[in-house]
C-alpha positions in Angstrom: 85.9 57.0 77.6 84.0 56.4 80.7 81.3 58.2 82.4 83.1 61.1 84.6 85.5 61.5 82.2 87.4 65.1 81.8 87.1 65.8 78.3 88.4 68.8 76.0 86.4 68.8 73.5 85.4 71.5 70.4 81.6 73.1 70.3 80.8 74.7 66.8 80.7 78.1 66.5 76.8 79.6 67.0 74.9 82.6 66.4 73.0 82.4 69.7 74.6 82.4 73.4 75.3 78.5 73.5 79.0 77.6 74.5 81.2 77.2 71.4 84.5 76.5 71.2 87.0 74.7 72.7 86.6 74.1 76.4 86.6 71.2 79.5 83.1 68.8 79.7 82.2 65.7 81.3 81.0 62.9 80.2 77.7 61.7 82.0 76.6 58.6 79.8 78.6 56.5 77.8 78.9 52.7 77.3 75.4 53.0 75.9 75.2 49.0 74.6 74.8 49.0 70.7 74.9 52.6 70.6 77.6 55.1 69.7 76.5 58.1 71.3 78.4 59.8 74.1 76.8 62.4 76.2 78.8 65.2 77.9 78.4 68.7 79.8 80.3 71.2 79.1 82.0 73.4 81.9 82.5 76.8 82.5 84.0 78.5 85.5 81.7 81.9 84.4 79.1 82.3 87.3 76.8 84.5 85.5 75.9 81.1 84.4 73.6 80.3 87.5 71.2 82.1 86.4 69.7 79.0 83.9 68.3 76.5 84.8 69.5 73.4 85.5 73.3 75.2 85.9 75.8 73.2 88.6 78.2 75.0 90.6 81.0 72.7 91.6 83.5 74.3 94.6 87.1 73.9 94.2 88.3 70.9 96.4 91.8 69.2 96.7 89.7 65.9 96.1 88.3 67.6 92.8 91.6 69.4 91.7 89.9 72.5 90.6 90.7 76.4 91.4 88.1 78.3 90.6 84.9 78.2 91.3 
C-alpha cells in the first residue's frame, strides 16, 4: 500500500457516532521505516459531515473519478 491509496476497509462496530463498518478510506502515511502502522481516512459522501472539524469535501472530477460529492 502506498500513501493515496483507495482502500475498503472494515471499522468496528461502536456505541457512539464514529463511522463503522465497511466503507472506502485513504491512506495518508504508510512506509513508516521500522514501523508497521498504516494510517488512513475514512470517506463518506454524507455532507452533514461538514459540520466537524477538520472534515474535507472533495468535488467530483473526471481526474478524481468520483460522482458524488
Amino acid at each position: 500500500m502506498a500513501r493515496g491509496d483507495v482502500l475498503l476497509i472494515r471499522l468496528p462496530v461502536t456505541n457512539g457516532r464514529e463511522q463503522s463498518g465497511q466503507r472506502p478510506a485513504v491512506a495518508v502515511q504508510t512506509d513508516i521505516k521500522g514501523s508497521p502502522m498504516l494510517m488512513i481516512i475514512p470517506v463518506t459522501s454524507n455532507l452533514s459531515a461538514l459540520r466537524y472539524n477538520f472534515t474535507v469535501s472533495i468535488e467530483p472530477t473526471t481526474s478524481n473519478g468520483l460522482t458524488l460529492p
